[in-house]
N, C-alpha and C positions, 0 to 999 in steps of 0.2 A: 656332738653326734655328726658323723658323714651327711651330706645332702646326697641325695642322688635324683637325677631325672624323673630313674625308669626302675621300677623295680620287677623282676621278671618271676612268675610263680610256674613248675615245673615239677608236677606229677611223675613219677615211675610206678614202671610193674613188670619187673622181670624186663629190662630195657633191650633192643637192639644198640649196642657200644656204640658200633659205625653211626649207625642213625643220630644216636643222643649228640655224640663227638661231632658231628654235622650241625647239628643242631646250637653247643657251645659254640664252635667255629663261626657260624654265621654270626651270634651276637656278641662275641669277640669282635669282629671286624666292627660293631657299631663303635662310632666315634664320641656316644653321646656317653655319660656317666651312667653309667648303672649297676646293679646286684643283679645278681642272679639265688634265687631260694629252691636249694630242690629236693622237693619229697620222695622219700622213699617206699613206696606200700610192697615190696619183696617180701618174700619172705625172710630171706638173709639181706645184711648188709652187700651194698656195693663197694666195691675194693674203687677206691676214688684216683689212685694211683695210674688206671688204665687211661684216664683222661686228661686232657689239659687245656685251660681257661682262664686268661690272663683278667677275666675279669674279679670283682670280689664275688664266692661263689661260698654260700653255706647249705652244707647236705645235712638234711634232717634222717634219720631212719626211724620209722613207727612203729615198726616192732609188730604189726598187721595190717590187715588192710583197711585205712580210713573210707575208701571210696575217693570218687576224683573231685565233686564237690567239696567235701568235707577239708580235704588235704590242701585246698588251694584256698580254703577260709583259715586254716589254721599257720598255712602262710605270708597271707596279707592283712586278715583279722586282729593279728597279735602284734602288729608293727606297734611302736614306738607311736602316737597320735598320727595314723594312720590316712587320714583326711590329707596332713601336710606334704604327701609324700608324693604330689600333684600326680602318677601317671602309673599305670599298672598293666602287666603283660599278661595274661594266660595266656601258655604256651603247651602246645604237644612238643614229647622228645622226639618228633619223626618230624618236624618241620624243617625248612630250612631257606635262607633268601639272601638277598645282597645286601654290600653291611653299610648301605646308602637306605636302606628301605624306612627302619624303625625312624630314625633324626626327621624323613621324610611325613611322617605320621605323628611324630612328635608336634612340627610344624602346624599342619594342616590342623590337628585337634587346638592348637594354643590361637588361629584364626578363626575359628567358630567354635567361642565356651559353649554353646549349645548341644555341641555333639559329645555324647557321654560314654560313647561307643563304639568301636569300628572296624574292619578289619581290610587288608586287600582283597586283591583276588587270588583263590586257591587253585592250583593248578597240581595235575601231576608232576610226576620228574619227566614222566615224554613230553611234560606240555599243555598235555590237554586238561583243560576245564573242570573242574568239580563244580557239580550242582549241591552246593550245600548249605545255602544261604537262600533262604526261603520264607515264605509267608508263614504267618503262624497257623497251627495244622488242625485241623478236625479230624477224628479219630478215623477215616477212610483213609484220609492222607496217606497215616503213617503205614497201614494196614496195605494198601496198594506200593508204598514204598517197598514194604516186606517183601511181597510175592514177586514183585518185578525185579529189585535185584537177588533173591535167595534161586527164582528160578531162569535169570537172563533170560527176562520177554519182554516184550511191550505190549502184550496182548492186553493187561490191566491199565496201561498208562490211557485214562480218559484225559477229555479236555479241561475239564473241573481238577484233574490231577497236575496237568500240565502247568496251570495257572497257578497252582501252592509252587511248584517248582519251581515259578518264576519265567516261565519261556517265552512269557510274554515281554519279557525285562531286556533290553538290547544293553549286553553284558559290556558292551566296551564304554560304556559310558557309569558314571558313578551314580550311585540309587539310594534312597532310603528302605531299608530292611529292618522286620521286625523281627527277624529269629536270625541270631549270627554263630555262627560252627566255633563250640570252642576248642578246634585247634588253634584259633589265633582271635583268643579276646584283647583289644586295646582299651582299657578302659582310661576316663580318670577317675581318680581315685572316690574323688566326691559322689559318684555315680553307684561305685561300688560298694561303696562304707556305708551309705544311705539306704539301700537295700540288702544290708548287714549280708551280701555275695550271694554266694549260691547257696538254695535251699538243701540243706543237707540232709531232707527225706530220699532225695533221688541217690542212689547209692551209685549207680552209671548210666548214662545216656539220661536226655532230655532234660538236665540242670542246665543246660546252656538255653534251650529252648526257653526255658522257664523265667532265668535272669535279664533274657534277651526283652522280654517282653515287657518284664516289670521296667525295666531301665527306659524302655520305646515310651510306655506312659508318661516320662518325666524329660526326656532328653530326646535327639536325635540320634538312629543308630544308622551306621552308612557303611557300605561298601566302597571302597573306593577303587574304583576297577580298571584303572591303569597303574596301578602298581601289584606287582606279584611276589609270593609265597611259596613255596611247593612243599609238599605232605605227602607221605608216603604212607594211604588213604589201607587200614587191614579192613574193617568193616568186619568185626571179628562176630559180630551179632548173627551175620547172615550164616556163620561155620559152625559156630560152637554153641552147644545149646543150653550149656549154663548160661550165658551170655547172652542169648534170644530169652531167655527166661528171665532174665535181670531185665532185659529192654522191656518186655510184658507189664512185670512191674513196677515199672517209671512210667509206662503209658497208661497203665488206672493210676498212678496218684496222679499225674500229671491231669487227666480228663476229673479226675473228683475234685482237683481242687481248681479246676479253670471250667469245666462244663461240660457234657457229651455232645449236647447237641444246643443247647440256650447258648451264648457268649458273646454278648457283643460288645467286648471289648478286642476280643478277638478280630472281629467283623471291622472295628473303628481301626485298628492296629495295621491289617492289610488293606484297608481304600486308603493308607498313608503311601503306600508304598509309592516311588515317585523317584525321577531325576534331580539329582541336588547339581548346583552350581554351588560353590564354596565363594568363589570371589562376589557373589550375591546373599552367600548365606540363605540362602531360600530354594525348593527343591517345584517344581510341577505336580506337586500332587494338592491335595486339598489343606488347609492350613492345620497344626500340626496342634495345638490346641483345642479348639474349637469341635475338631472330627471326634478326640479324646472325651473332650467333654458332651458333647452330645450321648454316646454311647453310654455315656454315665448316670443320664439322667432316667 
């Protein structure tokens, strides 16, 4: 059986070509070994022809729509003893970066086993910044999310809001995070298999939230915010209202099964939040244990 590094899991739906092709492109140029597995949820097959990937690349087509959860368990869940496969990619096909970036994350995760999760920093294509990496949210959060970008204000954005967004986080420096955007999850593998992936009640949106946080319990999850990404961010939630309506539904399961208003694991989860040093292994927030287990008691 092949070893590989990095094995990369990679949702579609009715894809942007250029986008995905960007997307192969970018982890083509990585130099470390890896697979790429990419799922299908189309309704029709993709003509695989239009693309090209010098890496080893298997396309699954499902024949429906699994949901994005489901799809990226059903391609890392089923690996070959899946544990040994030390490091794993959830990736959006609208991503794209320098092909120095993964080997570079590679690194950094194999210098602290403690971190079980992580991501750069997400940036648009002009550059600027995405706030997508965030404290884990109480049902206002998400609710003032809504309204301030569906109607471009900041009339909603309070200071209690500000603070879930992290604007208190001086972004140029690397932090520990408890909720990471799965456009770009690094896990390893170990982190992944052990919380058998994403729960595959959330059919779209807030399975990243979800897994983000189970993994914080056990592991360190980091942004590492000198290194970049860029994502070419649809935010299809705030347009399309079957799609607002999928999110409604992932934010009750998501609060029924973590809390409306009691949760303090929640509460232990962001006073973690904090500046990591790596060549220290240890971050400025309160110890990373200890906070967990208090909350549990």
């Amino acid at each position: 059986m092949t070893h590989f590094e990095l094995t990369v899991s990679i949702v579609i739906y009715k894809p942007n070509l250029e986008q995905l092709q960007q997307t192969l492109t970018s982890l083509c140029k990585t130099p470390i070994k890896l697979q790429i597995l990419l799922s299908d949820n189309s309704p029709s097959p993709l003509d695989m022809s239009l693309l090209t990937c010098s890496k080893p690349l298997k396309y699954t087509f499902n024949w429906k729509n699994l949901g994005f959860g489901r799809a990226h368990n059903q391609n890392l869940l089923s690996l070959p003893q899946a544990q040994s496969h030390g490091y794993f990619l959830v990736l959006n096909p609208d991503v794209y970066f320098d092909g120095q970036l993964i080997s570079e994350l590679l690194i950094r995760m194999q210098q602290d086993p403690d971190i079980g999760l992580c991501i750069p920093q997400i940036c648009h294509p002009s550059g600027k910044m995405q706030l997508i990496n965030r404290r884990a949210p109480r049902p206002t959060d998400l609710l003032v999310n809504f309204l301030s970008c569906k109607f471009k204000t900041e009339l909603f954005k309070t200071e209690s809001y500000n603070w879930y967004q992290l604007k208190d986080v001086e972004k140029s420096k690397t932090f520990l995070c408890p909720t990471i955007s799965g456009c770009f999850m690094f896990f390893r593998a170990d982190a992944f298999v052990e919380n058998n992936g994403f729960d595959e009640r959330y059919f779209l949106y807030l399975e990243d939230t979800d897994l983000s946080r189970r993994i914080s319990e056990q592991y360190k999850t980091v942004v590492f915010s000198d290194l970049t990404a860029y994502h070419h961010w649809s935010r299809g939630a705030y347009r399309n209202l079957t799609l607002f309506f999928i999110f409604l539904q992932s934010m009750v399961r998501y609060f029924n099964k973590w809390g409306w208003v009691r949760d303090p694991l929640r509460e232990a989860l962001n006073k973690q939040v904090g500046y990591y040093d790596l060549k220290q292994k240890k971050s400025q927030s309160p110890a990373h244990n200890s906070v967990l287990h208090s909350a549990q008691l």
